[in-house]
N, C-alpha and C positions, 0 to 999 in steps of 0.2 A: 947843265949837262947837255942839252939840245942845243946848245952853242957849239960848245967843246965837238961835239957829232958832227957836225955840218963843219967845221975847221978838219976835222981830223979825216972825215970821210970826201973831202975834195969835194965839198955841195956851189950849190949857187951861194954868191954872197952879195950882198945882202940876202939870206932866203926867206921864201916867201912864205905868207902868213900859212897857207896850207902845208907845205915842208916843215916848215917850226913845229905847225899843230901836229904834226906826223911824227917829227923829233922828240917832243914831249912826251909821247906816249913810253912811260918806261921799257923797259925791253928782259929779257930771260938773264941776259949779261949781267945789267945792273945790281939783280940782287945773288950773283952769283951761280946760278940754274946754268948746266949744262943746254947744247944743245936736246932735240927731244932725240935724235938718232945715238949720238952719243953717248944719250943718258942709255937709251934703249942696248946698247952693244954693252955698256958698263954692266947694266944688272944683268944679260945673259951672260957674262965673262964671269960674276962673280956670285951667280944664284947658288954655286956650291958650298961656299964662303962668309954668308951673309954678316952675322955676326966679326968674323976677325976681317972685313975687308974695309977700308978706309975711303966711305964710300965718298963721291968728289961733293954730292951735296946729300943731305938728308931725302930731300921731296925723291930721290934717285929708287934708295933703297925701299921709302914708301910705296913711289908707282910698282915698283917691283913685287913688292908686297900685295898690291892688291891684285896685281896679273897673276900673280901665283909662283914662288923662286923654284917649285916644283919643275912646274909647265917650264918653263926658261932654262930650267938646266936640261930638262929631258926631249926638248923637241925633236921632230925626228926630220920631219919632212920641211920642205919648202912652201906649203902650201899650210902648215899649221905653226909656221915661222909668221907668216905672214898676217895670219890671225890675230897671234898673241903681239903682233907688233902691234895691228891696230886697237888694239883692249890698253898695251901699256901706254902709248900713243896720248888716247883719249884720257886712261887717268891720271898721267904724268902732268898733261896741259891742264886736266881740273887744279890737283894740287899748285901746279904756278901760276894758275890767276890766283888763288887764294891765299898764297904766298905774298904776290905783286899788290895784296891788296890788304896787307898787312895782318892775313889772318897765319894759323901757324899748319906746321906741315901735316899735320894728321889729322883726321876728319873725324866727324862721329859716326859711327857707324850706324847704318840705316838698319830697321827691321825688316827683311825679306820675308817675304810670302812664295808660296807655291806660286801663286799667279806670276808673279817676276818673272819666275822660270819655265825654261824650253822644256816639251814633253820628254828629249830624253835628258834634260837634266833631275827631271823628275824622280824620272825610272832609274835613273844610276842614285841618285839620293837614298830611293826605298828599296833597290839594291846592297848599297850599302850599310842603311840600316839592319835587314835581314840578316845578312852577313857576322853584323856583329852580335845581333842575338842568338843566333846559332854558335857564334865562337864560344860566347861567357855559359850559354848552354851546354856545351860540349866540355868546357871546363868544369863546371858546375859538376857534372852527371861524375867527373874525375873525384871531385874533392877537393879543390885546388883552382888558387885565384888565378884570373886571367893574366898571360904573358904581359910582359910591360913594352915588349917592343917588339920587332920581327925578327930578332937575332936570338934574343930567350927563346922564342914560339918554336922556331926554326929545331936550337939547341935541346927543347924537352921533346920534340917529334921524334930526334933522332934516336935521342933516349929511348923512348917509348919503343920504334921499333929496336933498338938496341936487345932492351928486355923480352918485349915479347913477342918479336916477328911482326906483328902489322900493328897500326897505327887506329 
């Protein structure tokens, strides 16, 4: 293959033992891997999509995955575009060395800790928690199990004031 490269890419020839050694090294192409900008423009085109899109490699829709197809569909700014470039950036290239080196596309997943995380990842985590203790409380206190989704939640609110004027 590091022949064919140096033939096809117009190298020196005979090339030299450090070109060869440089040829050698497999490349993103080889086992199919998009570019990493590529892959990156792919999963924000089709973060709404994930499932019916016919993604150009696996390790694609992965990185995506672990960036968040959230964040990628919703970004807003240039500045938090840029962000999530460098998060899917860094775990698209984990995924393709470990692809390149014969392992498979999906990782195990680590056990995070608070330490891991940024103070306001924190604070939005026990936010979030809160949040939903108060919700299954506020259903509770009704008699009646928590919404399954935000379009039920949304659909018995309106109800509720439907019936009785406020919520």
């Amino acid at each position: 293959m590091a022949i064919e490269r140096v033939k096809n890419d117009g190298g020196n020839w005979p090339p030299s033992i450090a070109e060869l050694c440089l040829r050698l090294k497999p490349s993103m192409s080889d086992f199919g891997l998009p570019d990493p900008e590529v892959a990156f423009m792919e999963a924000c085109s089709h973060a709404g999509n994930v499932s019916g899109h016919a993604w150009s490699h696996e390790a694609v829709r992965e990185a995506g995955s672990a960036t968040g197809f959230w964040d990628l569909r919703h970004v807003a700014s240039d500045i938090e575009r840029s962000r999530l470039r460098k998060i899917f950036h860094a775990k698209y290239e984990a995924i393709c060395n470990r692809v390149i080196a014969g392992g498979e596309v999906s990782s195990v997943a680590l056990i995070e800790c608070d330490d891991m995380k940024t103070a306001l990842e924190r604070a939005e985590a026990a936010a979030n928690e809160e949040s939903e203790r108060r919700m299954r409380e506020f259903w509770a206190n009704r008699g009646e199990e928590p919404p399954k989704s935000g379009t039920e939640a949304i659909q018995r609110m309106r109800g509720m004031l439907d019936e009785e004027g406020t919520a």
